[in-house]
DRENLO-289965 format. One record per residue (C-alpha): y, z negated, x; residue in three letters; residue number from 0. Coordinates in pm, whole numbers, plus 50000, padded with zeros to 5 digits. Last residue first. Layout:
! DRENLO-289965
c2,c3,c1,rest,nr
Y,Z,X,ala,NUM
...
! end
This chain:
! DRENLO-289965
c2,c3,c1,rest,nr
49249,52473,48093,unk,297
49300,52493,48433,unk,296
49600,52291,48415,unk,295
49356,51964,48245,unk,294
49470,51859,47926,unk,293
49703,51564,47808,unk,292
49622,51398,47485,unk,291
49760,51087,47567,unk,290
49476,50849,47509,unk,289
49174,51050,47507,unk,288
49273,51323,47776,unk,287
49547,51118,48022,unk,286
49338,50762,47968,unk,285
48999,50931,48006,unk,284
49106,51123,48320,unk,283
49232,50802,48476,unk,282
48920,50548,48363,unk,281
48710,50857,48570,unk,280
48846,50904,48856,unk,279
48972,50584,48994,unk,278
48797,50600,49350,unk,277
48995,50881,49473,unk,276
48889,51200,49274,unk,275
49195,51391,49483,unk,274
49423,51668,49357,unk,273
49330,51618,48973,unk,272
49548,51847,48795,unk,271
49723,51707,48469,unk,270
49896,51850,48145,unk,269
50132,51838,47851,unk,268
50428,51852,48118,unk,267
50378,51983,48426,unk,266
50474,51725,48718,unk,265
50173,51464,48608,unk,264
49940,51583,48918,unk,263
49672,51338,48992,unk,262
49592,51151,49308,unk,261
49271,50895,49251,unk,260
49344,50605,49523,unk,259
49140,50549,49844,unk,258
48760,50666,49852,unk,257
48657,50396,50112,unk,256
48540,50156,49876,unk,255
48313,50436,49757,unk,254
48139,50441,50120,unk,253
47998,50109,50068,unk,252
47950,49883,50361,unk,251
48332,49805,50400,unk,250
48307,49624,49972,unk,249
48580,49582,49893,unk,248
48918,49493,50128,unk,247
48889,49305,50420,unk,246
49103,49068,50469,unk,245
49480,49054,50428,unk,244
49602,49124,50765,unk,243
49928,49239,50841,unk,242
49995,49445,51101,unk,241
50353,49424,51258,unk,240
50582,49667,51500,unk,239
50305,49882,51516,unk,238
50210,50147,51776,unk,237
50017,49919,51998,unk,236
49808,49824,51681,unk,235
49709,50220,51616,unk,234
49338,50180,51797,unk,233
49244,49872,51642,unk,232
49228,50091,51305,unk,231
48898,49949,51224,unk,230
48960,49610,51334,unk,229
49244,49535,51012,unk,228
48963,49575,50796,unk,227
48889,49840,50515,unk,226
48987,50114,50684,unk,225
48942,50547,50582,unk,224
48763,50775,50776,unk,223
48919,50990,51023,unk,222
49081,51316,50944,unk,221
49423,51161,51052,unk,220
49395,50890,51257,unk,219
49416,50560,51011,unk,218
49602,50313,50829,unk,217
49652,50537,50517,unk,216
50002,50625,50438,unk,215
50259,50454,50335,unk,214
50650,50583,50278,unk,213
50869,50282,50090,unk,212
51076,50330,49854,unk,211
51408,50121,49801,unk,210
51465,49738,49768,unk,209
51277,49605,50055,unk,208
51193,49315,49909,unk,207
51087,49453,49595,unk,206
50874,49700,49837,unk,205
50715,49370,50029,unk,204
50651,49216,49689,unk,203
50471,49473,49524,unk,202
50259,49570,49858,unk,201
50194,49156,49876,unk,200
50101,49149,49464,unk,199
49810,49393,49520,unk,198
49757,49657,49223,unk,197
49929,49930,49437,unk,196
50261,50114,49324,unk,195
50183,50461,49412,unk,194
50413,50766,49394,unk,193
50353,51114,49494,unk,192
50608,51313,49543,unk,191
50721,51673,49456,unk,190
50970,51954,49532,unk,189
50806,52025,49803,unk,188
50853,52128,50202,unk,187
51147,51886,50267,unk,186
50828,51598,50264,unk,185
51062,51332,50375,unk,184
51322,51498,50470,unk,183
51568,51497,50194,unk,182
51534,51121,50118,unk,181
51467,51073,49754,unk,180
51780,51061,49545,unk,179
51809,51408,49464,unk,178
51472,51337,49218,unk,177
51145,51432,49321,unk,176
50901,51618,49017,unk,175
50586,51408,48995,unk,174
50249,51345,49128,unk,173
50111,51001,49060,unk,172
49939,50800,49331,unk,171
49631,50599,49169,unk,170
49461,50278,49271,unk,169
49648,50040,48981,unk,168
49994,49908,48891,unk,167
50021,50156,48760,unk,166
49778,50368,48552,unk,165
49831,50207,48156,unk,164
50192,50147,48240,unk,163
50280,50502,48336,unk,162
50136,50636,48041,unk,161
50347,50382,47821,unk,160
50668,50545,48019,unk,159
50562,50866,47784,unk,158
50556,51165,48064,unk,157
50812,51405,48164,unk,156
50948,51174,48489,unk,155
51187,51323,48723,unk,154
51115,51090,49025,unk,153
51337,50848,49237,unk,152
51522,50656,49029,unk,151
51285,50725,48751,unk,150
50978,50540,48959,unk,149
51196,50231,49017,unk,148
51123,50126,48633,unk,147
50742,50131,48707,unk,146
50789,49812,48956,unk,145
50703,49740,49349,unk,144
50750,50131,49453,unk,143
50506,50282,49720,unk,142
50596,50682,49820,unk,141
50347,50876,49914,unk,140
50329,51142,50259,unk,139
50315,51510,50243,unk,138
50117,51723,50438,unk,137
50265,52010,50611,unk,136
50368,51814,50886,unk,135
49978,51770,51000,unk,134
49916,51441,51093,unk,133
49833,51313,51405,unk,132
49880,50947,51285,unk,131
50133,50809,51500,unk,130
50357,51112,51556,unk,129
50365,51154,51162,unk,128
50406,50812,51109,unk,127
50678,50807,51355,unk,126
50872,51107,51203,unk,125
50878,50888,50890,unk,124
51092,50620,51096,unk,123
51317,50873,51239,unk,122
51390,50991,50878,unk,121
51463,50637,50736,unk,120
51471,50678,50359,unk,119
51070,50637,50286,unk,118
51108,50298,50473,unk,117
50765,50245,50673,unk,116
50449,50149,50570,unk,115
50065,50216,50750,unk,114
49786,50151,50499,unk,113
49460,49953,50458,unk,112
49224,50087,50180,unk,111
49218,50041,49774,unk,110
49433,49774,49676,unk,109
49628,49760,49960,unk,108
49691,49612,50273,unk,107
49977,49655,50503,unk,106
49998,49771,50864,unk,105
50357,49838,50989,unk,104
50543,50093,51109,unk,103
50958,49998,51259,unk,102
51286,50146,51201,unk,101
51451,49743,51188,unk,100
51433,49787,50824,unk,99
51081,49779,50872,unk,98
51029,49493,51076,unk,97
51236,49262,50845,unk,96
51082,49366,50551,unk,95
50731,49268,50721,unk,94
50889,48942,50876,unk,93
51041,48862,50480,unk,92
50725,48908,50338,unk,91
50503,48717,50575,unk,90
50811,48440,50533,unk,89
50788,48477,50150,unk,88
50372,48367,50180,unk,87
50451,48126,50386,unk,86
50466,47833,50118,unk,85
50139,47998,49948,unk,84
50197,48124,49580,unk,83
50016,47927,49305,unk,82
50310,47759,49130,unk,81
50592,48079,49156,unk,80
50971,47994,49270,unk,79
51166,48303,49249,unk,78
51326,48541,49478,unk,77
51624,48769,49535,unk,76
51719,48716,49947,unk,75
51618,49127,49928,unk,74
51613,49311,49604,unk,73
51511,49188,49285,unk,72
51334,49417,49003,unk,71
51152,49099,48915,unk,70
51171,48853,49174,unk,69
51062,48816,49479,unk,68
50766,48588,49553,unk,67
50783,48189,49691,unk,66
50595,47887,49739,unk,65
50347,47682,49614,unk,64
50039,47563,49791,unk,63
49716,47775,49789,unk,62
49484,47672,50146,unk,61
49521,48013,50383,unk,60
49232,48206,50343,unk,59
49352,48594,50355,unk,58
49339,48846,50071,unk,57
49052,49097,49986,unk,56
48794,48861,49898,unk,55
48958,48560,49779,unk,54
49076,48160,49962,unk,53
48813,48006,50135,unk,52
48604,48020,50428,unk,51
48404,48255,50279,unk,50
48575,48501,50049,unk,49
48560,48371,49614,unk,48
48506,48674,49449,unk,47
48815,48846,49286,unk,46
48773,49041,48898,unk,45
48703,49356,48902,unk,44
48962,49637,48827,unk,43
48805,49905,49026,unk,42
49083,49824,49327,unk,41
49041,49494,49276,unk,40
49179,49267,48990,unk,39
49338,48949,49137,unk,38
49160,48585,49105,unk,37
49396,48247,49228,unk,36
49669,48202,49442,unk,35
49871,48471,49630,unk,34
49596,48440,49944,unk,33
49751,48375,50227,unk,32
49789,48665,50478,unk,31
49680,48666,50854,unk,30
49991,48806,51067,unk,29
49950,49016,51377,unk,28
50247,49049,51605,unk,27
50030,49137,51925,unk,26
50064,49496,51883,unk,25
50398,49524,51792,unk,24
50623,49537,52144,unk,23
50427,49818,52218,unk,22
50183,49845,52547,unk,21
50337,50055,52812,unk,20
50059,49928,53067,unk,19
49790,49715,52906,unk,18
49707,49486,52614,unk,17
49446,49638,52337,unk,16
49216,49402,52461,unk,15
49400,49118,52427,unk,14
49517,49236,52095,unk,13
49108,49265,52030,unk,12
49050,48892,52108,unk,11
49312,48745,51954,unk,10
49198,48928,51647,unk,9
48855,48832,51654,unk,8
48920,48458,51724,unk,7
49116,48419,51410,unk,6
48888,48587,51264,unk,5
48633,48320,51365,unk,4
48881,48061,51227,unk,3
48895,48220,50877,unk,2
48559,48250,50814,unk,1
48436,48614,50800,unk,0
! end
């Protein structure tokens, strides 16, 4: 969709989604630049050019350069970057801002659309429970920007190479919690699941935010997964921002609505698939052929 008729779209449905007790976050919608240039997608292809400009699966803002947090920074840590959009830190920096405010916001990812909020706020996990009708006996991810956050937070018994060769990427890794995770997010396990998506917004906003963030997918629970920022229309009044970035794959083709390959690293030597996800196979043949690892069954 061009960039002016979604534009249009989204005006449109928040005007629709107006009415009594409506949230202060449903109208805050943001249309992200692209980051400049082809990104892998969630399979590992290569970008397509979207209409109107800019790439399929970010927005199509014209490229100038700007801003993206730095390496391991934390927030008001950034570096200049040729390619990045001039309000590309300032979508960034209003996400950040909503979330360490308590709020939920709607974030793309490299596999589906996602709701955020800061993994150490307990009120603010509570809401993503309340918001998606989830059952409290299912845990929620964690999203890191870099591999070397993952052993602040996680007891980690693989080779840090292994970690490398999945993430960035669409899988969550399953791993023993460390005591600096926030007690009640998932109080019920001593695991987590960790993702650090292959889209460089996610990476920034969590450098930004300088701790773990809690996402889930942007939808009712036991619905299908979203690809656009219109499919989950329905949550905006709940949302302090939503931040669209296009839509994401392929949203005729069920496999794009998979979401990330979860896989169970917490015993060492081995691995138990809890969801196929859309990475399936390229993980398994990494953990077996690669690392040696075997399935728990075995």
């Amino acid at each position: 969709m061009a960039r002016a008729a979604r534009v249009l779209a989204l005006a449109r449905a928040a005007e629709q989604a107006a009415g009594p007790g409506l949230g202060p976050g449903c109208a805050h919608l943001v249309l992200l630049p692209p980051a400049g240039g082809a990104r892998p997608g969630p399979q590992g292809a290569r970008g397509e050019p979207a209409e109107g400009g800019g790439w399929a699966g970010g927005g199509s803002a014209p490229v100038e350069p700007g801003w993206a947090a730095a390496e391991g920074g934390g927030p008001g840590r950034w570096r200049r970057e040729p390619g990045r959009p001039a309000d590309w830190r300032e979508a960034v920096a209003a996400t950040a801002g909503a979330l360490q405010a308590g709020g939920l916001v709607a974030v793309p990812t490299d596999t589906v659309y996602g709701v955020a909020c800061l993994a150490q706020d307990s009120a603010a996990v509570r809401s993503i429970y309340s918001l998606k009708g989830r059952n409290g006996a299912k845990p929620l991810a964690i999203c890191l920007g870099d591999v070397e956050w993952l052993y602040r937070y996680c007891h980690v018994n693989v080779p840090d190479e292994l970690l490398r060769d999945l993430l960035p990427g669409p899988v969550t890794l399953v791993l023993e919690r460390s005591e600096e995770l926030n007690k009640d997010l998932n109080p019920f396990t001593s695991l987590v699941g960790v993702r650090i998506p292959d889209h460089p917004f996610m990476r920034d906003l969590a450098r930004a935010c300088s701790g773990p963030l809690a996402l889930t997918s942007a939808n009712i629970s036991s619905r299908g997964s979203t690809l656009t920022v219109l499919e989950f229309q329905d949550l905006w009044p709940q949302l302090s921002l939503v931040i669209d970035g296009g839509p994401i794959g392929d949203i005729q083709s069920p496999e794009c609505r998979l979401g990330s390959t979860v896989v169970d690293l917490s015993v060492s030597g081995k691995f138990s698939i809890i969801r196929p996800g859309c990475a399936l196979t390229p993980t398994v043949e990494i953990l077996q052929k690669k690392y040696g690892l075997v399935p728990e069954s075995s």
